[in-house]
C-alpha positions in Angstrom: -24.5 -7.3 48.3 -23.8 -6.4 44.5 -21.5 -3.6 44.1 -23.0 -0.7 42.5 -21.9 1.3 39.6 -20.2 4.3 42.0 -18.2 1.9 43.6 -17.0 -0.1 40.8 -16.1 3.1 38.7 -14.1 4.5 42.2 -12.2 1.1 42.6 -11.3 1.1 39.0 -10.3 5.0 38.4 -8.9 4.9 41.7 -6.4 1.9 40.6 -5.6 2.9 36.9 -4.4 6.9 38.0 -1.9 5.1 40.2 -0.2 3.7 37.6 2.4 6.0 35.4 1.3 4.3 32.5 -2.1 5.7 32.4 -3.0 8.8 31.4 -6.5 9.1 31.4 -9.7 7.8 32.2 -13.6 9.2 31.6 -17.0 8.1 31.6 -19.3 7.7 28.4 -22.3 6.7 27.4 -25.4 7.6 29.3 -23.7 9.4 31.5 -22.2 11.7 29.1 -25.3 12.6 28.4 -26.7 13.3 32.0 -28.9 10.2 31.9 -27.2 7.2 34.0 -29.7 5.4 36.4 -29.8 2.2 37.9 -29.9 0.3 34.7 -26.8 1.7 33.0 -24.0 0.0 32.1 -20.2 1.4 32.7 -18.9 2.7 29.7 -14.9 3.5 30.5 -12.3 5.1 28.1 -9.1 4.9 28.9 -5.8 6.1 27.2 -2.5 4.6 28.0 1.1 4.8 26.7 2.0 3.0 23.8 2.6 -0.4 24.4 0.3 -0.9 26.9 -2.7 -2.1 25.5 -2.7 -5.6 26.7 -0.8 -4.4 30.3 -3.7 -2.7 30.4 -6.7 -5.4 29.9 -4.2 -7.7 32.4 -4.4 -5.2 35.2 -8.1 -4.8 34.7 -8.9 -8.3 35.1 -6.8 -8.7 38.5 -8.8 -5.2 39.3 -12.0 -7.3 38.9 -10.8 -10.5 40.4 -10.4 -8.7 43.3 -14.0 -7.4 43.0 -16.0 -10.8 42.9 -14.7 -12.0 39.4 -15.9 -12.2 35.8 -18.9 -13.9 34.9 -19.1 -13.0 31.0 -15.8 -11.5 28.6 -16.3 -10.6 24.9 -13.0 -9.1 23.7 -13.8 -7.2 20.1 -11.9 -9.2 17.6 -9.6 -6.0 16.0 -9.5 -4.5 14.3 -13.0 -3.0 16.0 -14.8 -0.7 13.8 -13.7 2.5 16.1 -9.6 1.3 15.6 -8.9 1.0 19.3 -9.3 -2.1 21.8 -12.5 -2.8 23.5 -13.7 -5.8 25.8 -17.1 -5.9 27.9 -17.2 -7.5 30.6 -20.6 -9.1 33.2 -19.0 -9.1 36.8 -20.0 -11.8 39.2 -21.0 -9.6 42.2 -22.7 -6.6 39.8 -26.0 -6.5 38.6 -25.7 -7.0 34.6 -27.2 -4.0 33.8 -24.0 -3.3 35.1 -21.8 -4.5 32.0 -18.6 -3.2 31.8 -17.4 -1.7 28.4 -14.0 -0.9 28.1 -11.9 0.3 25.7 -8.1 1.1 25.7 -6.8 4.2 23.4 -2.6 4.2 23.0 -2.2 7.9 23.4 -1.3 9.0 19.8 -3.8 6.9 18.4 -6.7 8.5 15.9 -9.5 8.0 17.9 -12.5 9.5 16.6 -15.0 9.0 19.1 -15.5 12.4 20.6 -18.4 14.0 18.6 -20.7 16.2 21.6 -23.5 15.7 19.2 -23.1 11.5 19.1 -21.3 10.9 22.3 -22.0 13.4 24.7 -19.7 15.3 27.6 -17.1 12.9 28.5 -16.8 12.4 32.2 -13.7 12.9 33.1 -12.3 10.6 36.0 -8.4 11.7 35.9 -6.5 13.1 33.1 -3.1 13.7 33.4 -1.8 15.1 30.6 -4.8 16.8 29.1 -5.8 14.2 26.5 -9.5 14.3 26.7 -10.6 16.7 24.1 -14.6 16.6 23.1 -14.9 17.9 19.8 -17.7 18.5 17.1 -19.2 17.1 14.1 -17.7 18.5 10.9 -21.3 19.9 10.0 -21.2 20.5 6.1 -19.7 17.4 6.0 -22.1 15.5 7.7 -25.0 17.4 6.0 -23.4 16.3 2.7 -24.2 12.8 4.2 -27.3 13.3 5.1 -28.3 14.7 1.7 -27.1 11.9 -0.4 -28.7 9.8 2.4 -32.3 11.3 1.7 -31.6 10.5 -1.8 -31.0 7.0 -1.3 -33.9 6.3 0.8 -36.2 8.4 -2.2 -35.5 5.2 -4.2 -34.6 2.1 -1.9 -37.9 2.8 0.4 -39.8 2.1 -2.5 -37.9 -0.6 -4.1 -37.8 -2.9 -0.9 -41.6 -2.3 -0.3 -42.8 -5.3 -2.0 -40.7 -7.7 -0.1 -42.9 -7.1 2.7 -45.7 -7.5 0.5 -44.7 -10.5 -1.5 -44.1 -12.6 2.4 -47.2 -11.5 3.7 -49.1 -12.5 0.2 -46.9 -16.1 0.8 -48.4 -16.1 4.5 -44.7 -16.3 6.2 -44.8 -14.6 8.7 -41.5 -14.4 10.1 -40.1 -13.5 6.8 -42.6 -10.5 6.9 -41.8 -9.1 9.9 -38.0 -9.2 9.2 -38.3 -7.4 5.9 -41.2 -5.1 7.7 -38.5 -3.8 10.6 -35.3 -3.3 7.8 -37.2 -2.5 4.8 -39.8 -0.6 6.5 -39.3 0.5 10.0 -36.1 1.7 9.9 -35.7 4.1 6.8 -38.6 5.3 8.2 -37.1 5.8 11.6 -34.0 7.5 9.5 -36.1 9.8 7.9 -37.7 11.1 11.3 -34.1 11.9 12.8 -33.3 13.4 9.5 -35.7 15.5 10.4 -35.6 16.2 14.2 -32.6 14.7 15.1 -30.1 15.1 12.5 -27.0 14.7 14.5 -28.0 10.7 15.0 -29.9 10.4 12.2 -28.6 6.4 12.0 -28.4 5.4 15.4 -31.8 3.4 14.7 -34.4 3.1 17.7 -32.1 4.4 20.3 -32.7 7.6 22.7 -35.8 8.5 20.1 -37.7 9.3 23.1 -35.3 12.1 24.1 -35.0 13.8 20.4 -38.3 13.2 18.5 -41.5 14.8 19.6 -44.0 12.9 22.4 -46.5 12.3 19.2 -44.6 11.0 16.8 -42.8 8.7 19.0 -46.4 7.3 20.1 -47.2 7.1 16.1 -43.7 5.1 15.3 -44.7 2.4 18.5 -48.0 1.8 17.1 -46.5 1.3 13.7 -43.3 -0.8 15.2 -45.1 -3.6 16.9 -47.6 -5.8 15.2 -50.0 -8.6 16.4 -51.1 -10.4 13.2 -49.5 -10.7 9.3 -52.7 -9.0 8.5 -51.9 -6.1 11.4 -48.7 -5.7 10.0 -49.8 -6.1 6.2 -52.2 -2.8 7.4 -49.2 -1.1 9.0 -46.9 -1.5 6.2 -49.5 0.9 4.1 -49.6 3.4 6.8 -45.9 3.2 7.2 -44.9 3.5 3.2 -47.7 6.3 3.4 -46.2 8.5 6.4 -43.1 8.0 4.8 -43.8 9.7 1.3 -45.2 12.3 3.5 -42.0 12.5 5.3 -39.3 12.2 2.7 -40.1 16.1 1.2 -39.8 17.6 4.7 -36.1 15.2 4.7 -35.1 17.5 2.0 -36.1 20.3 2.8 -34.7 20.1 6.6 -31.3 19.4 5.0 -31.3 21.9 2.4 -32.3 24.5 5.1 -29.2 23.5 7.4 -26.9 23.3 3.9 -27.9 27.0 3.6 -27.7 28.3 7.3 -24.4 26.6 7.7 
């Protein structure tokens, strides 16, 4: 029998509020945002005293010892791009949907990663001393990025264009297609949150079902994959042409916020 997600979140939260060194420990990811199923992963936060860091990743490994064993560690080589310490682990007697990402916070630290808008309610398992805080975007701050963002995309779309071109004219088609999804793809994806889902505007393909409309979604797949160089040579068009449509209603969905803020 694999252990589910319920029980290995219970055994761990269960273990870590014994100990006087931890302070706190919540769920993230998709089930901050209401949306955890049988396929999601276990994202865990965890703040601990200072010092602790690596007392911390210790315990956890005995902790999943005792549950079957590790299959598969990746420890982020620090410092990670967040500031605190994260390793994910595949468990030997969990599905691997079931990955394991952890990360340890020393309680003091700067840790940033609390935005409702990019990462959702945090489920709180225990807290002890009242450490888990969700906060919000700084809005004309991020609007400001957002503007100059547009801005940039008015000029690199464009300029990056004919290195699509340029492969599919050479008839290499794996260059094509690798230019076509960074050069192509996603600006355009960008501009679309820009537009309906500001908040995440570069978080890529991710969630888009759950933030852009039904249509446009169906539009972007049909764009997204391609069958042939001459399919995708046809798409490219359609793409840079949807684009210039796009990149006025960009600006103007910024400016609009800028003023309502």
């Amino acid at each position: 029998m694999l252990l589910d997600r319920k029980t290995v979140i219970g055994r761990l939260a269960g273990a870590f509020e014994a100990q006087p060194w931890v302070l706190a420990l919540w769920e993230g990811g998709s089930a901050s945002f209401g949306r955890a199923d049988e396929y999601s992963d276990i994202d865990l936060q965890c703040f601990v005293a200072a010092g602790q860091v690596e007392a911390a990743f210790s315990f956890l490994e005995s902790l999943l010892e005792e549950l079957g064993g590790i299959a598969l560690r990746y420890r982020v080589p620090e410092p990670a791009w967040h500031g605190q310490s994260q390793c994910f682990y595949q468990l030997r007697q969990a599905s691997p949907f079931h990955m394991l990402d952890m990360v340890f916070i020393q309680a003091g630290a700067d840790f940033k990663l609390t935005e409702r808008e990019l990462h959702g309610e945090p489920q709180i398992l225990f807290d002890k001393a009242g450490l888990i805080k969700a906060t919000s975007l700084d809005m004309p701050s991020h609007l400001e990025t957002l503007r100059a963002r547009v801005e940039s995309l008015a000029v690199t779309f464009p300029l990056f264009q004919p290195l699509v071109q340029k492969e599919v004219l050479r008839g290499r088609a794996l260059d094509a297609l690798g230019f076509y999804q960074a050069f192509t793809i996603r600006p355009l994806v960008e501009v679309l949150r820009i537009i309906h889902d500001p908040e995440k505007y570069n978080f890529n393909l991710r969630y888009l079902e759950f933030y852009l409309p039904a249509d446009v979604v169906r539009r972007l797949e049909g764009l997204a994959f391609t069958a042939s160089l001459a399919e995708l040579a046809q798409k490219q068009e359609q793409a840079a042409a949807w684009f210039a449509e796009l990149l006025p209603l960009a600006r103007e969905s910024v400016s609009g916020r800028q003023t309502g803020v």
